[in-house]
SERO-4910 file (N, C-alpha, C, O; in steps of 0.05 Angstrom, whole numbers):
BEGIN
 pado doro    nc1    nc2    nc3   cac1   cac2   cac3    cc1    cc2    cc3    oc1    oc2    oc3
  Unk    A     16    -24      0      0      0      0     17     25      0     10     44    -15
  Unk    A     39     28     16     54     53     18     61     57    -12     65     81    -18
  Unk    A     63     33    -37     70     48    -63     52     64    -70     59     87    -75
  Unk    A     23     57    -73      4     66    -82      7     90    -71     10    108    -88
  Unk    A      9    101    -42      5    132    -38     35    150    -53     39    170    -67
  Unk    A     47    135    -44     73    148    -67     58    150    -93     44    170    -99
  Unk    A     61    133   -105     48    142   -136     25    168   -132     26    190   -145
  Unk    A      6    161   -113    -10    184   -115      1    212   -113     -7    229   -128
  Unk    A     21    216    -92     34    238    -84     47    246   -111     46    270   -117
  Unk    A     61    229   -130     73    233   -145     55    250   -162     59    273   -168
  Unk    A     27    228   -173      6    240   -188      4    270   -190     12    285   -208
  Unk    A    -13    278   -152    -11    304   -157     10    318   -150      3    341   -148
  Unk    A     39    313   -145     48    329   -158     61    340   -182     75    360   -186
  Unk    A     51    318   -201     56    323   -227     35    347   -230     41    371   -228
  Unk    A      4    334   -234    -16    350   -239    -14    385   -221    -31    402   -225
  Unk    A      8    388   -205     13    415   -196     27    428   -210     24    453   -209
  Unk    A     49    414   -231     68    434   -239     59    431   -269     74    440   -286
  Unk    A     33    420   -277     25    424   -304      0    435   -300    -18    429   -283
  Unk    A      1    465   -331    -19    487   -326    -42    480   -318    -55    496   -304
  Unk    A    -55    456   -324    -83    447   -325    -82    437   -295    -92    446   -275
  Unk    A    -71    424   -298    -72    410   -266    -72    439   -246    -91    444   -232
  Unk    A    -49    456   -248    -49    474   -227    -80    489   -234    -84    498   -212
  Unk    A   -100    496   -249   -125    509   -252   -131    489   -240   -136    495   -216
  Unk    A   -134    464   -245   -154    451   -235   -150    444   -202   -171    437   -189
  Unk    A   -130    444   -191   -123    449   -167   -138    476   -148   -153    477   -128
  Unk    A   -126    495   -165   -145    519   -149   -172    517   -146   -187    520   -127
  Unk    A   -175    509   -176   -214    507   -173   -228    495   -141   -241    505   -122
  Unk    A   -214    463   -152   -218    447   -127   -211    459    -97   -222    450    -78
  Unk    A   -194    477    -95   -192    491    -66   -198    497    -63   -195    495    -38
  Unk    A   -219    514    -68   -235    542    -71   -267    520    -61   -289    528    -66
  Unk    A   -264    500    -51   -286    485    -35   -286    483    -14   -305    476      0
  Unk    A   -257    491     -4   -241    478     20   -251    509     43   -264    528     34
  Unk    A   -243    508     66   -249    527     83   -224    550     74   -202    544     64
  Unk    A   -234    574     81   -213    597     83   -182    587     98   -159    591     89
  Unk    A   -185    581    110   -160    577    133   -150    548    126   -127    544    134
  Unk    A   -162    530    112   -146    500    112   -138    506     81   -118    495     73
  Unk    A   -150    521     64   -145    533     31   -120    548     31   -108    551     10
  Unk    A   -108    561     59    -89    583     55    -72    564     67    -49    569     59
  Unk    A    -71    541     84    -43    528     91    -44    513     68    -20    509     65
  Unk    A    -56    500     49    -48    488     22    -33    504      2    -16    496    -14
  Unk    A    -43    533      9    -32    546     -6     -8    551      0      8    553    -19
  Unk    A      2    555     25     29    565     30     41    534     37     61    531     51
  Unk    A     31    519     28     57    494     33     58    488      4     79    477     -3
  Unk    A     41    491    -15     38    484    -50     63    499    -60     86    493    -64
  Unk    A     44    525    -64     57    544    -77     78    561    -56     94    576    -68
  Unk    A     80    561    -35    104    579    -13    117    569     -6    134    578      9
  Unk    A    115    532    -15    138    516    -16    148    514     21    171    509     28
  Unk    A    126    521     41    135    525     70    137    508     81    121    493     69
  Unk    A    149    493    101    141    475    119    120    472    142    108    492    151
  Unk    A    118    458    147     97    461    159    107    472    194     87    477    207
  Unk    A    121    475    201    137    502    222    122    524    220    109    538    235
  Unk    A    128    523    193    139    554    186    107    574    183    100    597    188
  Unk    A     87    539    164     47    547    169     51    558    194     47    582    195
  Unk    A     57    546    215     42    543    241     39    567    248     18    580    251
  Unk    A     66    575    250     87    607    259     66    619    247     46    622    260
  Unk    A     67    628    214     50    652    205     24    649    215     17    671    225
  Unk    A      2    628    216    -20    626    217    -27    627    249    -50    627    256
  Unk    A     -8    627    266    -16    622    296    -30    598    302    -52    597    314
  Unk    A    -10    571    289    -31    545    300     -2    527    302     19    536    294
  Unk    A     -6    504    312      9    486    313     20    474    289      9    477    267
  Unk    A     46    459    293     65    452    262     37    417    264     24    410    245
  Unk    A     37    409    282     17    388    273    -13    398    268    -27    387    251
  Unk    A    -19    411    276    -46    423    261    -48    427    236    -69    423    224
  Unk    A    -22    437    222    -19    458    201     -6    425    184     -3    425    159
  Unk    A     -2    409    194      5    382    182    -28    361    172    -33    348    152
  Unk    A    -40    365    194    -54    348    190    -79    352    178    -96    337    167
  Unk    A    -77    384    184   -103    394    162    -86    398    131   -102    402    112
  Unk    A    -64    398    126    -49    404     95    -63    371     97    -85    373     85
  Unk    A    -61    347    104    -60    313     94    -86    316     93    -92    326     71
  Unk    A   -108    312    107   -132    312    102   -151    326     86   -174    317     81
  Unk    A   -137    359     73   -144    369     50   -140    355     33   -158    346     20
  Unk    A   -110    347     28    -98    335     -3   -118    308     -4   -125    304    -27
  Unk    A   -128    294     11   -135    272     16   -165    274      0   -177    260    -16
  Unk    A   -173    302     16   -196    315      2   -200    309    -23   -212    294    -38
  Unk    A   -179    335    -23   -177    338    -57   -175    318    -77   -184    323   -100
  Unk    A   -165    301    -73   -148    271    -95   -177    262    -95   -183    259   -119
  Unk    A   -198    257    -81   -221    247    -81   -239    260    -92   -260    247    -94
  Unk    A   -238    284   -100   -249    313   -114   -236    305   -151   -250    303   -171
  Unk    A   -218    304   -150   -203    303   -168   -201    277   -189   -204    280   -213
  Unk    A   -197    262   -182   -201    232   -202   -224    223   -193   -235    225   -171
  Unk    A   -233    209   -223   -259    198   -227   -268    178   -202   -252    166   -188
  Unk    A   -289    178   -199   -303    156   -192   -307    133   -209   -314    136   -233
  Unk    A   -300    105   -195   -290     82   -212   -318     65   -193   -323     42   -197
***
């Protein structure tokens, strides 16, 4: 099983650094709450750690961890078909 989430991780981060994928990334955020949308955003695109979320946002490095995993988790389920 741990390959499979690798591959996935891999997936989207392919689909991040290609134009379509990154539109269709935002779209799909833009579902997500204000505050769990802006630590995706600053760990996606601000490339931050998750420290560094915590610090700016005034929350914990595991808060700012576990809401970034359970978004992406979101999202991947947002994002490929239903089989």
């Amino acid at each position: 099983m741990a390959s499979a989430s690798c591959i996935d991780d891999i997936t989207v981060q392919a689909d991040i650094e290609s134009d379509e994928g990154r539109v269709s990334l935002f779209q799909s955020m833009q579902s997500l709450e204000p505050k769990v949308r802006e630590i995706m955003y600053l760990r996606v695109m601000g490339d931050l750690s998750f420290k560094q979320i915590g610090d700016i946002m005034n929350v914990s490095e595991n808060y700012a961890r576990v809401t970034f995993y359970r978004a992406k988790e979101k999202l991947k389920k947002g994002i490929t078909p239903n089989e």
